[in-house]
C-alpha positions as CSV (number, residue, x, y, z in Angstrom):
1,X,217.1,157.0,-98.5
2,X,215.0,160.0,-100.0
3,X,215.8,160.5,-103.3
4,X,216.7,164.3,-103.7
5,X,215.3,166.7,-106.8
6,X,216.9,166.6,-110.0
7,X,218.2,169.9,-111.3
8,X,218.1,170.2,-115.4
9,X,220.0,172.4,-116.9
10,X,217.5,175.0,-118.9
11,X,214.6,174.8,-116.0
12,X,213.4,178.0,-114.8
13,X,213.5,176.7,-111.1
14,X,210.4,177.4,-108.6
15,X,211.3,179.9,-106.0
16,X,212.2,178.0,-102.4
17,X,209.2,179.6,-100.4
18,X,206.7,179.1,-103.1
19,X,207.6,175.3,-103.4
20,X,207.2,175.3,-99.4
21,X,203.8,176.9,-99.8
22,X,202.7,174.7,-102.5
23,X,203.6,171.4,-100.7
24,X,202.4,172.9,-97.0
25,X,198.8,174.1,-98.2
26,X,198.6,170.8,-100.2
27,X,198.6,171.7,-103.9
28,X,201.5,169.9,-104.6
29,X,201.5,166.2,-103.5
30,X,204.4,163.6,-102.5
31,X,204.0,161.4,-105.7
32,X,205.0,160.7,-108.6
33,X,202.5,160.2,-111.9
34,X,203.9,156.6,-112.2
35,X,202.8,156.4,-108.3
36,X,199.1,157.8,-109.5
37,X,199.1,154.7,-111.4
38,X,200.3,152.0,-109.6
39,X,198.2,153.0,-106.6
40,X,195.0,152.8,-108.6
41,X,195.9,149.6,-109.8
42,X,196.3,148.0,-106.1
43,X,192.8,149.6,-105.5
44,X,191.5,148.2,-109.4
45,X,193.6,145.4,-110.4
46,X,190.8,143.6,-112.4
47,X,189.1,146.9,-113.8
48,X,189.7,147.6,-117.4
49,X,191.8,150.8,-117.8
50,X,192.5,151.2,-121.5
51,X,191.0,150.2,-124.6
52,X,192.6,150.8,-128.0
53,X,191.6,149.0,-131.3
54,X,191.7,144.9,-130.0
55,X,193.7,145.2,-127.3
56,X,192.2,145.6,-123.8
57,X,194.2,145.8,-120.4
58,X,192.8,145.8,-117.0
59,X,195.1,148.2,-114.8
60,X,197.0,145.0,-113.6
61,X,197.7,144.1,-117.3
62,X,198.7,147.4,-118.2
63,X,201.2,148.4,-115.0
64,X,202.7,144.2,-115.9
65,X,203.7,146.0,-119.4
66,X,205.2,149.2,-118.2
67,X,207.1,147.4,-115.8
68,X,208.7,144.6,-118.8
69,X,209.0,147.9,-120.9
70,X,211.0,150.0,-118.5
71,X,213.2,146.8,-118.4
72,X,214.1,146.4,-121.8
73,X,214.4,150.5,-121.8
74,X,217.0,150.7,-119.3
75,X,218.5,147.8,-120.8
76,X,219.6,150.3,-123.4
77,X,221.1,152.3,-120.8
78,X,218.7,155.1,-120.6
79,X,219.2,156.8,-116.9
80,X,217.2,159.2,-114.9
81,X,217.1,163.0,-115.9
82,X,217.9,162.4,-120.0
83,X,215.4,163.0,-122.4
84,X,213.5,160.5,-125.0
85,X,211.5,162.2,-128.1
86,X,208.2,160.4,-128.2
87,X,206.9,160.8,-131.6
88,X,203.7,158.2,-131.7
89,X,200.0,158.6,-132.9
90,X,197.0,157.5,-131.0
91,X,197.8,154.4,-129.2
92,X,198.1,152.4,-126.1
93,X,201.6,151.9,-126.2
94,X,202.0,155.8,-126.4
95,X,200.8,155.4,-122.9
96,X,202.9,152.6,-121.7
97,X,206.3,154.1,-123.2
98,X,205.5,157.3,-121.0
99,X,204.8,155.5,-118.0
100,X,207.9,153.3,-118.7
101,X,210.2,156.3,-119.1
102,X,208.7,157.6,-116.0
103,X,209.8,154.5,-113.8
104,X,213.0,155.1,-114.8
105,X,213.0,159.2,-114.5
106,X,213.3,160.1,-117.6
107,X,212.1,162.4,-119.4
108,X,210.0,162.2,-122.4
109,X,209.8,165.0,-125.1
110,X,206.1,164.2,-126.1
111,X,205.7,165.4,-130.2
112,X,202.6,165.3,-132.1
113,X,202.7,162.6,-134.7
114,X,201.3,165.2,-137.4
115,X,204.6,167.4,-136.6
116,X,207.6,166.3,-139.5
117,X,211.5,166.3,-139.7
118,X,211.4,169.7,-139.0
119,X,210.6,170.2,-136.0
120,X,211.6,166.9,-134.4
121,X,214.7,167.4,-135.5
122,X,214.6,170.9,-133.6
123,X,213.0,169.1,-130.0
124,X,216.3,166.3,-130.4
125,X,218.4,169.0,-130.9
126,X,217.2,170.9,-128.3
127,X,216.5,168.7,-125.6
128,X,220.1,166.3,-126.4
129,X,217.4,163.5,-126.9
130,X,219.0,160.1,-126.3
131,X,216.7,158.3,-128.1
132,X,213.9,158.6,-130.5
133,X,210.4,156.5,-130.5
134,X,208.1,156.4,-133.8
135,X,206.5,154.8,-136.0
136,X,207.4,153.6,-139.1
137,X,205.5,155.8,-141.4
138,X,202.7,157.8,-141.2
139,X,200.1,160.2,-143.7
140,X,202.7,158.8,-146.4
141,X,205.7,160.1,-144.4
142,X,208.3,157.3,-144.3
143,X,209.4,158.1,-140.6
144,X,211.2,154.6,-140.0
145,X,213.9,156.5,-143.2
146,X,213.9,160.1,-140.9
147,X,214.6,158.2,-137.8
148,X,217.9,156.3,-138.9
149,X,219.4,159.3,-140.7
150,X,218.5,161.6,-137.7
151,X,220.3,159.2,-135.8
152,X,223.3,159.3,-138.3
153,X,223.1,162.8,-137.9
154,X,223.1,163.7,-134.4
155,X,225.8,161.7,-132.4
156,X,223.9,162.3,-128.9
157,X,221.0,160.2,-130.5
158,X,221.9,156.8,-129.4
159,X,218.7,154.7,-130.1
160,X,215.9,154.9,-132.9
161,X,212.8,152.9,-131.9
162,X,210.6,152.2,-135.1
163,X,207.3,151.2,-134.0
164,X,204.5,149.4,-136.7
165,X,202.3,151.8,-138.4
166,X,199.4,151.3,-135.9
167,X,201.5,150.9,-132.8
168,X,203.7,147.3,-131.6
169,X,206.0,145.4,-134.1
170,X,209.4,143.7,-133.6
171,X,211.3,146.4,-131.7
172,X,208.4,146.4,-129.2
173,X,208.3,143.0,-128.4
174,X,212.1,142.9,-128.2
175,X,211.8,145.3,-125.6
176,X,209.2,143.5,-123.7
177,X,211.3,140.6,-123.6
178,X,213.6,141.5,-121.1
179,X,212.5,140.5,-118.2
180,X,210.3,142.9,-115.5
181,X,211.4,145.5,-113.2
182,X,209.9,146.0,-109.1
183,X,207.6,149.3,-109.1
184,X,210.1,151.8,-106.9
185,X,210.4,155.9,-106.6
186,X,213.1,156.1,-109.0
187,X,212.8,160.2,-109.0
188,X,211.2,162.7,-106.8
189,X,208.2,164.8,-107.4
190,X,209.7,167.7,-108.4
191,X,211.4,166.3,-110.9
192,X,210.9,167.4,-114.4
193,X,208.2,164.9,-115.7
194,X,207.9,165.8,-119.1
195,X,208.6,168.5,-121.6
196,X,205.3,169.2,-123.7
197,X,205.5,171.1,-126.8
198,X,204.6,174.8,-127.2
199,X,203.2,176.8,-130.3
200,X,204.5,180.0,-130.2
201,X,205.6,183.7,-132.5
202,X,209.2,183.1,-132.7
203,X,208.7,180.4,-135.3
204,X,210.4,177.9,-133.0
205,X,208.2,175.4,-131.3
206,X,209.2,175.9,-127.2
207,X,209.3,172.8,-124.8
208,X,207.6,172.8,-121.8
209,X,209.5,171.6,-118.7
210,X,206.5,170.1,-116.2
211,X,206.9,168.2,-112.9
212,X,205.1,165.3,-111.5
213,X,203.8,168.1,-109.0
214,X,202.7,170.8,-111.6
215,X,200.8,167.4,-113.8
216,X,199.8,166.2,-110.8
217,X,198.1,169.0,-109.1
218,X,196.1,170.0,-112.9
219,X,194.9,166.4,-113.0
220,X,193.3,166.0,-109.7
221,X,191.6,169.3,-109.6
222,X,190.4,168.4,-113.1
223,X,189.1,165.4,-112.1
224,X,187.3,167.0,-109.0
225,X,185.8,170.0,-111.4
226,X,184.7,167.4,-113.9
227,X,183.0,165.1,-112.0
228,X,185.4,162.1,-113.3
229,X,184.8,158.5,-111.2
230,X,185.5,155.0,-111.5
231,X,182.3,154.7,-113.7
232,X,183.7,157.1,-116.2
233,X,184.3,155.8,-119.4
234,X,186.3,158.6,-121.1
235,X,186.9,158.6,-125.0
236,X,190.5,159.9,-126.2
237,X,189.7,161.5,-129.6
238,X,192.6,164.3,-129.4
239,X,196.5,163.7,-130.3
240,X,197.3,161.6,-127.3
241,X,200.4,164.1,-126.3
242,X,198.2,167.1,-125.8
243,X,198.1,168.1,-122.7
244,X,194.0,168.0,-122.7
245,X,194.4,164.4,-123.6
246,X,197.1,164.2,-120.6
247,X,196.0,165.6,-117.6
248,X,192.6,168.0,-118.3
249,X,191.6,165.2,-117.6
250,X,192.9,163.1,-119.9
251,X,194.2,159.7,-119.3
252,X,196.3,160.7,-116.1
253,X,193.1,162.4,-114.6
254,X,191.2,158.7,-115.7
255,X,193.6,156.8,-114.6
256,X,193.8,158.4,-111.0
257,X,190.3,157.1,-110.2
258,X,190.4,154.1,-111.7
259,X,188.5,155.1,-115.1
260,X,188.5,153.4,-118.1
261,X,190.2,155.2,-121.4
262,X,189.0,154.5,-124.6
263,X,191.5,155.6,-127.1
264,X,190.6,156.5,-131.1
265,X,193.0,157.0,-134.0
266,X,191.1,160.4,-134.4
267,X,188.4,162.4,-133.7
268,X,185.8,162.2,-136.7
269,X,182.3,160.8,-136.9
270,X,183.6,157.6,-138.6
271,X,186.1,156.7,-136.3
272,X,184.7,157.8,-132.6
273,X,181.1,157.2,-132.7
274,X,181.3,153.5,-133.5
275,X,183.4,152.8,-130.4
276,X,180.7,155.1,-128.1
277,X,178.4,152.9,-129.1
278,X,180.4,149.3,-128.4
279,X,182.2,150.6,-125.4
280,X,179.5,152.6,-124.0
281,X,181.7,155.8,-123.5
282,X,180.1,158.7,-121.5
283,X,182.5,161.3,-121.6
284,X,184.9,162.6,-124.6
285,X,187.0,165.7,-124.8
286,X,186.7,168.0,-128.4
287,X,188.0,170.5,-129.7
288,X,185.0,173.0,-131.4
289,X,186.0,172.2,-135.2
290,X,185.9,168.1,-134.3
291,X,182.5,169.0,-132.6
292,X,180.9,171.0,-135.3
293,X,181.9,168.1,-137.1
294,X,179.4,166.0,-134.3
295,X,177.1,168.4,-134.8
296,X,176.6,168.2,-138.5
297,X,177.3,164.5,-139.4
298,X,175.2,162.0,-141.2
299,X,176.5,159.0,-139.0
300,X,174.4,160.1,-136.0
301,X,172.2,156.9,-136.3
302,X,175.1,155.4,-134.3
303,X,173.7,154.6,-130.1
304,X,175.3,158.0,-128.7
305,X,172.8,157.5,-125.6
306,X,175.6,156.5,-123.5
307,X,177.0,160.1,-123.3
308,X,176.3,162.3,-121.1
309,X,179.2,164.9,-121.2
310,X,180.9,166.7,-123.9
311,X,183.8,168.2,-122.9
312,X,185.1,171.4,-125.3
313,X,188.5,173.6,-125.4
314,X,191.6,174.0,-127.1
315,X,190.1,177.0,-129.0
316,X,187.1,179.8,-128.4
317,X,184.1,177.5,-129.4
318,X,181.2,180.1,-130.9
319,X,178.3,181.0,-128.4
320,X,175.8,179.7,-131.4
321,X,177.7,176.3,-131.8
322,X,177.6,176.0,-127.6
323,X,173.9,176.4,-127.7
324,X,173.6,173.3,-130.2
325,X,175.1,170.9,-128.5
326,X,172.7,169.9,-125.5
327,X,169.3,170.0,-127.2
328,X,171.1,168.2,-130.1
329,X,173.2,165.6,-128.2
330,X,170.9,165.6,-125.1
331,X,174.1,165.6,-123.3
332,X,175.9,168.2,-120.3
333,X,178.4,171.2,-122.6
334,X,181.5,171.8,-120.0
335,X,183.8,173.9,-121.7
336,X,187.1,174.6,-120.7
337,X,190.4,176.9,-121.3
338,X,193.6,176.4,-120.8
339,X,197.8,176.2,-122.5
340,X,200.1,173.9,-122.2
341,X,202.2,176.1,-119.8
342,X,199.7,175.3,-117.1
343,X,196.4,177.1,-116.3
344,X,193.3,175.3,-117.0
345,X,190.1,176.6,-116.3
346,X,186.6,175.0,-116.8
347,X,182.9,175.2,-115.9
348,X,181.9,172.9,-113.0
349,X,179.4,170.2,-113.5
350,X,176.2,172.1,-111.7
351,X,177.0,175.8,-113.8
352,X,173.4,177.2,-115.5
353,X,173.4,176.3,-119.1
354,X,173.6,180.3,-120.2
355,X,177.0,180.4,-118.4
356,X,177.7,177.0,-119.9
357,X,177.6,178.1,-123.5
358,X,179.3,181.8,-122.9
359,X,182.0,181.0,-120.4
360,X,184.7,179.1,-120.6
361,X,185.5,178.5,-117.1
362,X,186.7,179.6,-113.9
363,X,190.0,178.7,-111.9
364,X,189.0,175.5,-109.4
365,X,191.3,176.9,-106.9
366,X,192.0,179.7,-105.0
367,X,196.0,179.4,-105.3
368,X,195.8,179.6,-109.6
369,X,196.4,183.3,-109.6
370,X,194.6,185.4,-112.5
371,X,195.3,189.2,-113.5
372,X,193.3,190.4,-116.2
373,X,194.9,193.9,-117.3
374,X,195.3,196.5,-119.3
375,X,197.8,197.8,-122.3
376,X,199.9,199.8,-119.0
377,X,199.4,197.0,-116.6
378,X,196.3,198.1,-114.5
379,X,193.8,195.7,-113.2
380,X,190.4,195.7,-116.0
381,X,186.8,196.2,-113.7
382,X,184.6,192.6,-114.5
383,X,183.4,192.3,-117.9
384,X,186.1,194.6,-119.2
385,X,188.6,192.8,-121.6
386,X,192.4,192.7,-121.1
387,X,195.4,190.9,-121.1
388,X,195.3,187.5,-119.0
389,X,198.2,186.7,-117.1
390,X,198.4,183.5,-114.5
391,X,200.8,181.5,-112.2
392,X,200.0,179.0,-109.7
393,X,200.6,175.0,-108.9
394,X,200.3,173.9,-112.3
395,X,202.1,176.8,-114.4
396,X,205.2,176.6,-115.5
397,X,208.2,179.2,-114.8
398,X,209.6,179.3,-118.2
399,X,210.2,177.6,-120.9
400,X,213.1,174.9,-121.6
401,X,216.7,176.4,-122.3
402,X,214.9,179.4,-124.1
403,X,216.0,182.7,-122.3
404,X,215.2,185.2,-124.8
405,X,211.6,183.8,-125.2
406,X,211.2,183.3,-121.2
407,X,212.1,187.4,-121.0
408,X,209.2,188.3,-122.8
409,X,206.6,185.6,-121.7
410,X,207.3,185.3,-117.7
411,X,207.3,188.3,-115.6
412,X,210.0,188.9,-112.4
413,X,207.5,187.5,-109.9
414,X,206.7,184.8,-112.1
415,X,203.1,185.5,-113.8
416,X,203.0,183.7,-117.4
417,X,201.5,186.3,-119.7
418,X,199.2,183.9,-122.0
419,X,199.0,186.6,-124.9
420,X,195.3,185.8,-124.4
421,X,192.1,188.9,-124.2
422,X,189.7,188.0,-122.4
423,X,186.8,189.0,-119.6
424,X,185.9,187.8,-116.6
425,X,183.0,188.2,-114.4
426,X,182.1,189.0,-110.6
427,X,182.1,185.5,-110.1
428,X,185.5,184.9,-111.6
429,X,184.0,183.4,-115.2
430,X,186.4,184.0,-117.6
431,X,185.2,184.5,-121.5
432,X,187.9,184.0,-124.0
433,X,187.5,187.2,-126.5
434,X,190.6,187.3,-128.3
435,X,194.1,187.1,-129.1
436,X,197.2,189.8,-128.3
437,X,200.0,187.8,-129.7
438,X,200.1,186.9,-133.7
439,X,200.0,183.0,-132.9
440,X,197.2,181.0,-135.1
441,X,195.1,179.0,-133.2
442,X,194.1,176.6,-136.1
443,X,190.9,174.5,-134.2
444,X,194.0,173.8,-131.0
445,X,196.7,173.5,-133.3
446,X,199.1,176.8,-132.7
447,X,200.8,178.2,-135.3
448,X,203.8,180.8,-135.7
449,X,203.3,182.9,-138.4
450,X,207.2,183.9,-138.8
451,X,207.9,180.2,-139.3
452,X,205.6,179.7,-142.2
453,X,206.4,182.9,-143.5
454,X,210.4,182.1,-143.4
455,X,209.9,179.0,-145.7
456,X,207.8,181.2,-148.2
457,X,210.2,183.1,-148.3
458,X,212.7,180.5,-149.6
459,X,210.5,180.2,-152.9
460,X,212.0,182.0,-156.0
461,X,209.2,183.8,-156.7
462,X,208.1,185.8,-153.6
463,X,209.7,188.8,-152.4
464,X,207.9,188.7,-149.3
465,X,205.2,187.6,-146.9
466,X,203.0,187.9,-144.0
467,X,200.9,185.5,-142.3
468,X,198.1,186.4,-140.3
469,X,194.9,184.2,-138.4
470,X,191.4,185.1,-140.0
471,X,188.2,184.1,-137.8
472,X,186.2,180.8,-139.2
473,X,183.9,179.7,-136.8
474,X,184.7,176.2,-137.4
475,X,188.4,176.4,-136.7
476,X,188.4,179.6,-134.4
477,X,191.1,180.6,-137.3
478,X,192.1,179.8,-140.6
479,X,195.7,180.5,-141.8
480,X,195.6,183.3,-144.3
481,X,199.3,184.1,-146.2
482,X,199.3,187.9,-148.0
483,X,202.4,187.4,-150.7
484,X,204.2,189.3,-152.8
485,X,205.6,188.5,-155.9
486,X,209.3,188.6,-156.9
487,X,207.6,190.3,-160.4
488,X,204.8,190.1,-162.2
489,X,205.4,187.1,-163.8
490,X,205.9,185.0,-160.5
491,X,202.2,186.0,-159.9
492,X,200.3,182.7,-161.4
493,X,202.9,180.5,-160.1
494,X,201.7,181.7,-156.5
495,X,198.4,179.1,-155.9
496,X,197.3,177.1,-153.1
497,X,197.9,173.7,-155.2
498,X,201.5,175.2,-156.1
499,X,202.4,176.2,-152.4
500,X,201.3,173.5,-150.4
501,X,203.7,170.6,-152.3
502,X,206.7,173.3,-151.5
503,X,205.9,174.0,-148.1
504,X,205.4,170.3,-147.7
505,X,208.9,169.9,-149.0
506,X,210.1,172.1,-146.3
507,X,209.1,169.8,-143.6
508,X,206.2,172.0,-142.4
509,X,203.2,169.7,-141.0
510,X,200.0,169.4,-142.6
511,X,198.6,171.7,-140.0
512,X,200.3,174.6,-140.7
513,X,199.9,175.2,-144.3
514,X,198.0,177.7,-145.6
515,X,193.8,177.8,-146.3
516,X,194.2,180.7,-148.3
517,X,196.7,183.1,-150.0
518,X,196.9,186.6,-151.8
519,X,198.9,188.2,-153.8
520,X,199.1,191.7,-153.1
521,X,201.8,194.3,-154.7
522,X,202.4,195.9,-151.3
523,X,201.8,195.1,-147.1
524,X,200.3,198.0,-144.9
525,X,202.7,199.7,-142.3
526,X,203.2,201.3,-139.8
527,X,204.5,204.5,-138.3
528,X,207.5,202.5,-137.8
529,X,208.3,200.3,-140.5
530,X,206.7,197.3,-139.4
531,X,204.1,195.5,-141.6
532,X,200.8,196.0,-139.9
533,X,198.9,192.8,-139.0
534,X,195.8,194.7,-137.4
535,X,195.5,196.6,-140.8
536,X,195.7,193.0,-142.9
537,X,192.9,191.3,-140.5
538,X,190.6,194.1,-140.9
539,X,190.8,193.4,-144.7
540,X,188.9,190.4,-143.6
């Protein structure tokens, strides 16, 4: 019996014809991501398909685990269509728990582990999380403490699931000792697969609703751009629930060939170019701060002759920084651009090296829709900038049980407007240029200014405060907070080393504090009151 679609309440639905379309002309495919999987592992039993610290599975190994941990997961009663917050740092049991909910059809709520009470407490809220999955501490954040009075606090939050520090521990192994369930379709394609996190300008991180279709159709036509085979040995450097460490290509696109993942804690020298050099790793995905890093590190006497593509996005990487990395690396540049909500674009394999280190991409098929316009809507001639708006296969319709933000982000016919500028070419090249919405894109991290503006405003000594992005070619932006004191005295108290231990306090993560702060006595305006953002970058 055909297992119908599950409707969510809070999903901006696909229209009827276009999911028709997308299924008739083949963008969308009749399988689930836990199908990806255990087909490649029929074809691959004996092949490794992950690697993380001393632990190695071969894609028999690692579909035996998801199966024992779905059982001990819907043991606890966990059904199809509920959510789970997955809060977990770089490691292989990040994987398996996804996988596992995924057999089941639920739905995981995938966090970065850098984010902090407040926000996680925001996605369980949110989402009426079920359960929660983390780690026991981590950076110094005692996280086993948050989970159990989270789950004191919030009465839908049934179960807390306290992993070790660096992944496994008691709770796992209880879980894997339930027995083993039998591989089955135990939710239909366009299910909602997962709901990703979102930066965004209201302050309020947005969730992400994508299906198996949507994450399935950006993987394979990932994998087909980038050239990824069975051969590939692909290093995960980025946090593991980013969607570039997902599906662009990630460890889905990997895993749907029969790849082998090989996953770090992070991406600095120290840590990732050690395990190039004893897993032989040809392939890694960066974002441009991480490879700068590359670029400029001492630990380059490491063997990095194994690689032969760096892959780069996340944020605009600098034309000069492109143009370092082949003669320096002697390896392929293929940059990338893309957001969570769904559009991914990237330079195929056989591009010319001056497009390579100026363009970010182009869409690999015809059915991803671009418009690149102007301020009153009009198509822009090529190599004009202007506002990028997309929809297609892989882009979402709006964002989880978030009206008032979908409104302003989605148009009527369904064209996400990415609050990116950029250009594209006769060829359909697009060049990132800039950005129209206020959001801080801190080296891929995105940051709301009103949120971290809110919490300064809860010190006793600022009257008020604007946050904008200034340009750092490292980063692609720095977060740059103008204040103003409460009075003159308030002034010295209103330091970096002060601010940071009180924003900390506030549950911000580590990520979006502040790199610099003024104090100022008064904020430009404009005609209309508002305090002028435009005027405070141009300071810079």
């Amino acid at each position: 019996m055909a297992i119908q679609p599950l409707t969510l309440d809070g999903v901006v639905p696909y229209p009827p014809d276009t999911v028709a379309e997308y299924l008739a002309k083949g963008y969308w495919h009749d399988q689930t991501l836990p199908e990806l999987l255990f087909a490649t592992a029929r074809r691959y039993p004996d092949k490794l398909a992950v690697i993380d610290r001393d632990t190695q599975l071969t894609y028999a190994q690692l579909t035996d685990e998801i199966l024992r941990l779905a059982a001990g997961l819907k043991e606890r009663g966990l059904r199809r269509g509920e959510r789970v917050v997955v809060h977990l740092p770089n490691t292989y049991e990040y994987i398996v728990f996804v996988f596992a909910l995924w057999e089941l059809g639920v739905v995981p709520v995938v966090a970065p582990i850098a984010h902090r009470r407040a926000e996680i407490e925001h996605f369980i809220d949110i989402a009426s999380a079920r359960a929660y999955i983390t780690v026991a501490s981590d950076a110094g954040t005692d996280l086993a403490a948050m989970a159990a009075d989270l789950k004191d606090r919030w009465p839908h939050l049934e179960h807390t699931l306290v992993l070790d520090p660096a992944g496994g521990g008691a709770e796992y192994d209880a879980l894997l000792s339930k027995g083993s369930l039998v591989h089955a379709r135990r939710c239909n394609p366009q299910d909602v697969a997962l709901l990703q996190i979102s930066g965004g300008t209201t302050g309020i991180p947005k969730l992400m609703p994508h299906t198996h279709h949507t994450y399935g159709y950006a993987l394979r036509r990932s994998v087909a751009e980038r050239g990824i085979t069975e051969r590939t040995v692909h290093l995960l450097v980025m946090p593991i629930c980013h969607s570039m460490s997902t599906r662009s290509p990630g460890f889905l696109g990997a895993f749907s060939v029969g790849a082998t993942v090989v996953i770090a804690p992070n991406g600095s020298p120290d840590a990732a170019f050690p395990l190039i050099e004893r897993h032989r790793a040809n392939r890694v995905t960066l974002v441009p701060p991480i490879l700068l890093a590359w670029l400029n590190s001492s630990l380059r006497t490491y063997d990095l002759s194994s690689l032969e593509v760096i892959m780069c996005g996340g944020a605009k990487l600098s034309e000069e920084v492109a143009r370092r990395v082949e003669p320096e690396f002697g390896v392929q540049l293929s940059q990338s651009f893309g957001m969570g909500e769904g559009l991914v674009v990237s330079n195929p394999a056989d591009v010319d090296r001056a497009t390579s280190v100026r363009y970010q991409g182009r869409p690999a098929s015809e059915a991803d829709e671009i418009q690149v316009i102007d301020d009153e809507g009009e198509d822009v001639p090529p190599g004009e900038p202007g506002h990028l708006l997309t929809r297609g296969p892989s882009v979402i319709r709006g964002y989880y049980r978030n009206p008032e933000q979908n409104a302003l982000a989605f148009t009527a016919d369904g064209f996400y407007r990415t609050g990116d500028i950029v250009e594209r070419d006769e060829r359909g090249f697009i060049r990132v240029v800039g950005r129209s919405k206020d959001q801080i894109n801190r080296g891929g991290d995105k940051i709301a200014p009103e949120e971290l503006e809110n919490a300064f405003l809860a010190h006793d000594g600022i009257h008020n405060a604007s946050v904008i992005g200034v340009d750092d070619e490292a980063l692609g932006e720095r977060i740059k907070a103008y204040l103003i004191p409460r009075s003159p005295e308030h002034a010295t108290e209103l330091t970096l080393a002060k601010l940071r231990p009180f924003l900390r306090e506030r549950g911000l993560a580590t990520f979006k504090l502040p790199d610099f702060v003024e104090v100022v006595d008064e904020f430009p305006y404009t005609a209309v009151g508002k305090v002028s953002k435009r005027l405070q970058r141009e300071q810079n």
